[in-house]
C-alpha positions, 0 to 999 in steps of 0.5 A: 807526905800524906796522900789526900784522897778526895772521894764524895765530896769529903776528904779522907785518908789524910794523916794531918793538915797543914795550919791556916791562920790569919785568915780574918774573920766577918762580924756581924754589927747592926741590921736595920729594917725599913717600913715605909723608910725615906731613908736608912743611914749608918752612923757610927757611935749610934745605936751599936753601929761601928765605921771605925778604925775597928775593921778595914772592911765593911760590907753592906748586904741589902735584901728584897729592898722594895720601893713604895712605888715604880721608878725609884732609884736606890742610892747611896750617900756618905758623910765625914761629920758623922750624918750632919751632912750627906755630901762627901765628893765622889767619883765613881762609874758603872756598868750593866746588863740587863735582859727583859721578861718577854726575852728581848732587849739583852744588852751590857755595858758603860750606864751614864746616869748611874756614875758621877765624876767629883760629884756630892749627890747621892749615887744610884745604886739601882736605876727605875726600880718596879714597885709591883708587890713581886718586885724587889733588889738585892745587893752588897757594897764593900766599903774599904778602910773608911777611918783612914785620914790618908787615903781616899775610901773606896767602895765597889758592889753590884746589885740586881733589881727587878726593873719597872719594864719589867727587866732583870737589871744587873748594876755593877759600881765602883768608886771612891770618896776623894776625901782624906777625912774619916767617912764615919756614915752612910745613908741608903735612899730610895730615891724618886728624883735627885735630892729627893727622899722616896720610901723604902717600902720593906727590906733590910741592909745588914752591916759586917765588918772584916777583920 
């Protein structure tokens, strides 16, 4: 057996390496850009984008998403008849933590208003986010196996926000869409109230998909 010797971070002194396979791969699928966009929505079958039988995993990466104005909810909605309807019955629940800018108010734990129990409304992804021009959220959601007609489709992310206090917001979500029917669209909106559509002012959410 060869000796493996590790020194600055680098391997050396190794005769050869066992073979790793199957260790899949992220693909990149569609980036959209918001300007001054009510809302950003994922369909699969149109312009280049895939939530299909194609991946088991995809993954929605959003960066510096900055709402129009303060106090905007950013959140999320599924469709099963490819964007007709954004309506899929929920069920989810989160968590937070959170710490101000003047050093005070540091807190975590069970966020009520950011979860929904067999609820069809958007979810908040992010909860009275700032709209100062500094101000933005990032996040990621895995959404798992959403062409499966078995099974319920679930979703798990976090996402970290500049609050309108201002705060740093820490969000933590899970949850499933309680269908057997394929989830083949995904809607992303900024939010002023629920049902209502706000503008995303700027940012962009990038789709991957996992082999």
């Amino acid at each position: 057996m060869a000796l493996i010797k590790l020194n600055n971070k680098a391997v050396s002194n190794a005769t050869s390496f066992g073979s790793i396979s199957s260790l899949g791969s992220m693909t990149f699928i569609k980036k959209l850009t918001a300007s001054s966009s009510a809302t950003l929505s994922f369909v699969d079958g149109s312009d280049g984008v895939v939530l299909d039988d194609t991946y088991k995993e995809y993954v929605f990466t959003y960066n510096n998403i900055h709402p129009a104005t303060d106090n905007v909810n950013f959140s999320i909605n599924f469709s099963t008849d490819g964007g007709s309807n954004y309506n899929v019955t929920k069920t989810s629940t989160s968590f937070r933590a959170y710490h101000a800018e003047d050093g005070g108010g540091g807190a975590a734990g069970y966020y009520a208003p950011t979860d929904v129990a067999q609820g069809t409304g958007n979810i908040p992804l992010s909860f009275n986010a700032d709209g100062d021009n500094d101000s933005t959220m990032v996040a990621f959601l895995h959404l798992y196996d959403p062409s499966s007609t078995t099974f319920v489709k679930h979703f798990i992310g976090q996402a970290n926000e500049v609050h309108d206090l201002p705060r740093c917001n820490g969000n933590y979500f899970a949850g499933y869409c309680n269908t057997t029917s394929a989830v083949n669209a995904v809607k992303f909106n900024g939010q002023y109230g629920e049902g209502t559509n706000g503008n995303i002012d700027s940012g962009k959410i990038i789709l991957l998909g996992i082999n």
